[in-house]
C-alpha positions, -999 to +999 in steps of 0.1 A: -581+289+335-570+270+366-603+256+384-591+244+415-619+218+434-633+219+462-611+194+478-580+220+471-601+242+499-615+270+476-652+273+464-658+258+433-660+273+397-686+276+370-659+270+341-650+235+326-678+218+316-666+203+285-630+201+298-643+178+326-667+158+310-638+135+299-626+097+307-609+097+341-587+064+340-580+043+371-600+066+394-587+063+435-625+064+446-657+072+428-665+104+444-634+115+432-641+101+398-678+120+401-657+151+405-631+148+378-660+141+356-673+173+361-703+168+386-707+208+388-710+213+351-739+188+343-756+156+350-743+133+326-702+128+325-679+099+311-655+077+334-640+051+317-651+058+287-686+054+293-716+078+300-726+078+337-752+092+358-726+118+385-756+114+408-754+079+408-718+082+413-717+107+441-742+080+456-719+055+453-694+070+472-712+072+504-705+034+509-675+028+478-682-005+477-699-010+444-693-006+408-713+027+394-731+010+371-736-027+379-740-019+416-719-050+424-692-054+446-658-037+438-623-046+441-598-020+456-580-016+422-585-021+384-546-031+380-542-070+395-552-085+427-548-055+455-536-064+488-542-046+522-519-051+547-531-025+576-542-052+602-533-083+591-510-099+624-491-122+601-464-098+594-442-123+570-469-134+551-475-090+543-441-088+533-439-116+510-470-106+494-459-073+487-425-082+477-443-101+447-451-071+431-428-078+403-445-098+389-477-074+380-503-094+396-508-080+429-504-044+439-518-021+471-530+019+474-515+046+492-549+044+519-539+004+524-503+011+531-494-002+570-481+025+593-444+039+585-418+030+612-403+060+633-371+048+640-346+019+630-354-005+652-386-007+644-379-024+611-375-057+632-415-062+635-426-038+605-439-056+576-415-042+550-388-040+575-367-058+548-376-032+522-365-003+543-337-016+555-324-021+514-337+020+511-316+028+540-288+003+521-288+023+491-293+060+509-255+052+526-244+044+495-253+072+475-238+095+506-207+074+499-203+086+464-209+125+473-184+119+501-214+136+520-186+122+553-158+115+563-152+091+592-133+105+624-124+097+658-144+104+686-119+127+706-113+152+677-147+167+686-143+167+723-159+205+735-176+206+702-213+206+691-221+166+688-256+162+667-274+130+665-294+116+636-323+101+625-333+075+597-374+095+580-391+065+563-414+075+536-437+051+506-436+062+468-463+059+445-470+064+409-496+087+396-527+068+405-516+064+439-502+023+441-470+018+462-438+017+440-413+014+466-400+025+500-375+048+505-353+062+539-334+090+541-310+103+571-319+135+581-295+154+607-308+163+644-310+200+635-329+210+663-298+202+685-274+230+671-272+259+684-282+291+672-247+304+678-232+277+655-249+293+620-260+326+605-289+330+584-312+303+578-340+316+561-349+297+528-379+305+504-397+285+493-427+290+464-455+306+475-493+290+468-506+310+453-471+311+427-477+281+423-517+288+412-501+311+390-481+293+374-504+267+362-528+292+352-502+308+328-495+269+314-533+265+306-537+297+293-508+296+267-507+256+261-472+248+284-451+218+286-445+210+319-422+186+332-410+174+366-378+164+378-363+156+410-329+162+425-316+131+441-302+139+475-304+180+466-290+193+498-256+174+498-248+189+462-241+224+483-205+221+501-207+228+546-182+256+552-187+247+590-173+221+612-206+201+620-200+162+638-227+137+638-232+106+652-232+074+633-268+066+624-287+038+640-279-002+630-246+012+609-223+023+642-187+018+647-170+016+682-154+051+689-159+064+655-187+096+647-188+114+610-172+151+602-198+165+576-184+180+542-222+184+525-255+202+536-271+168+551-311+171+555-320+182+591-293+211+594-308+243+598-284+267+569-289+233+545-321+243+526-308+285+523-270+266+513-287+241+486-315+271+473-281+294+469-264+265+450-292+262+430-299+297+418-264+303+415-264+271+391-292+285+369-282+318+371-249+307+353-267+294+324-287+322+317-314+323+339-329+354+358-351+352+389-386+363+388-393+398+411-408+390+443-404+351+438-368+337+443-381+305+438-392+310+398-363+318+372-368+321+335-350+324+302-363+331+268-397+320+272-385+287+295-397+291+331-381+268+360-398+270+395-387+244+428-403+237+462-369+220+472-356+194+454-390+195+432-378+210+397-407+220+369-399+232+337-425+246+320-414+260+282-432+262+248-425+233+224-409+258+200-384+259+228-372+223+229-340+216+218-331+249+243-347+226+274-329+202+262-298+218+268-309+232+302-316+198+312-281+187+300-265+214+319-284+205+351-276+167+345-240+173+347-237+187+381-267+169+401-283+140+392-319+142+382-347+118+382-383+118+365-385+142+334-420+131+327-451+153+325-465+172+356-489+150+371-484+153+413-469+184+427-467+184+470-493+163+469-516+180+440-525+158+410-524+186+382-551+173+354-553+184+321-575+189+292-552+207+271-577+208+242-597+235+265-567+245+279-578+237+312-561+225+343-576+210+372-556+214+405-573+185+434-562+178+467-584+140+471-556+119+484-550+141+507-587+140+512-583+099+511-559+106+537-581+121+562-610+102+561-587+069+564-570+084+597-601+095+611-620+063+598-647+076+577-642+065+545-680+052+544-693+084+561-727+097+547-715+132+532-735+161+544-761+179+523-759+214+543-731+228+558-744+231+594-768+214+614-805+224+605-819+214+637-827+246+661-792+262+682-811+272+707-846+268+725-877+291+719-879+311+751 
């Protein structure tokens, strides 16, 4: 059974009581540790490997700024020294502090992450300007290795379609939500071609509910599920059209702009050209779509869905050694990164009790999220789901 909580937007279940009673490690906030501990099942739950009142907890979260059981003051995380750098005006000192991550002492959350620049320039006065700027660094050079470009001058696409670009600035994190690293990525100005210039566009992509689906067949019958990721997916599938972008921003040449030979991010046929490549790929090997989801191919008992450039595999064990060799044959046209258990999928964190065969699907950073941009973190919740005072006057 999947029970998906009430954070995920759907009513809550009845099932799991003694698949959520269970120690929740590093918890992101303690309502959301009240929660994974199984608040609707029954009083008592464990976090941390102790027995705690979900009440108390659920209390707690109202103002998250005490420890459950002590009731004293809490840091922001159990793994070093956290840092917040939203507001702080000394924008070197930020940078330096989060550059010393290295060294395991000091680390921030995803909620106390400064604003992500827009564009390129404004790296200059962003407080890991330098950090982008080394993603953006290695991004070129990972174009220059698919030969993603070629360089051309300027006059060989006089009367043609001339697109611009942009530099898409994003933060990873691991699984309990610190920052990792930054990461930029140039995406194409697709919404400059015209409609004239390609054919179909359409792309699927996996249905919710597929996905729903999918992790309830993994509980049921005891799946492995893995996640990998491919590196730059769209420029694995070759352009068949002539498509000219300018050179991105802080990387120009005088009189030079760039002939594209791959899909790049941004043009409209790249996600239908890179799903093709990719079905084309597995189908090669074996592998034979699912009816009524394109997105979801499977082979003797192995099952490989994507949203993208998202890959899980999700295969009994008794079918190693064949995943194995899937994996292989992936490997040696694209390169892949991750291949470690299922934990965050389009921002779900997938949670497991596999001895109850359960799996927990929650939405709370996206809930973390929220409440950050709208400022609410230490909002009283509310008990009833309207106001009980009168709508309207006796008459």
């Amino acid at each position: 059974m999947v029970h998906v909580p009430p954070s995920a937007g759907t009513s809550p279940g009845r099932d799991g009581a003694n698949g959520a009673s269970r120690a929740i490690s590093t918890p992101s906030s303690y309502w959301e540790a009240a929660f994974n501990a199984g608040r609707l099942a029954s009083v008592k739950g464990t976090w941390n490997g102790k027995v705690v009142s979900k009440r108390k907890l659920e209390k707690q979260a109202s103002s998250a700024s005490c420890h459950p059981d002590s009731g004293e003051p809490q840091s922001t995380g159990s793994h070093g020294e956290s840092t917040k750098l939203m507001d702080s005006p000394n924008r070197k000192t930020q940078s330096a502090k989060l550059t010393d991550l290295g060294d395991g002492q000091r680390r921030i959350h995803r909620r106390d992450m400064p604003i992500l620049p827009k564009r390129h320039k404004d790296l200059k006065n962003h407080p890991l300007g330098d950090l982008f700027r080394e993603a953006e660094k290695t991004h070129l050079e990972s174009h220059k290795e698919m030969r993603s470009w070629r360089e051309v001058q300027r006059e060989e696409a006089a009367g043609k379609e001339l697109l611009d670009c942009m530099w898409v600035y994003v933060y990873k994190f691991d699984k309990h939500g610190w920052f990792t690293k930054c990461k930029a990525r140039l995406v194409v100005r697709g919404d400059q071609q015209a409609k004239s210039t390609h054919e179909d566009t359409y792309a699927s992509t996996l249905a919710g509910r597929s996905f729903r689906t999918l992790m309830a067949i993994a509980a049921r019958f005891d799946l492995e599920l893995l996640q990998y990721d491919v590196v730059n997916a769209f420029v694995n599938a070759e352009l068949k059209q002539d498509v000219y972008m300018r050179m991105p921003g802080g990387y120009r040449k005088p009189g030079l702009i760039l002939k594209l030979q791959k899909a790049l991010y941004g043009l409209r046929q790249s996600p239908l050209l890179w799903q093709k490549e990719l079905t084309t790929t597995l189908t090669n090997i074996g592998f034979k779509s699912v009816p009524h989801e394109p997105c979801c191919l499977s082979k003797g008992g192995i099952l490989i869905f994507f949203y993208v450039d998202d890959l899980i595999v999700a295969y009994e064990k008794t079918n190693q050694r064949s995943v194995e060799w899937t994996i292989g044959k992936l490997r040696e046209k694209y390169q892949l990164s991750g291949g470690d258990t299922l934990q965050w999928f389009l921002g779900i964190e997938i949670i497991r009790d596999r001895n109850q065969r359960l799996i927990w699907l929650s939405q709370s950073s996206f809930v973390d999220k929220i409440t950050s941009h709208f400022r609410i973190q230490g909002g009283k919740p509310s008990l009833t789901p309207m106001t009980t005072k009168e709508l309207l006057p006796n008459e």
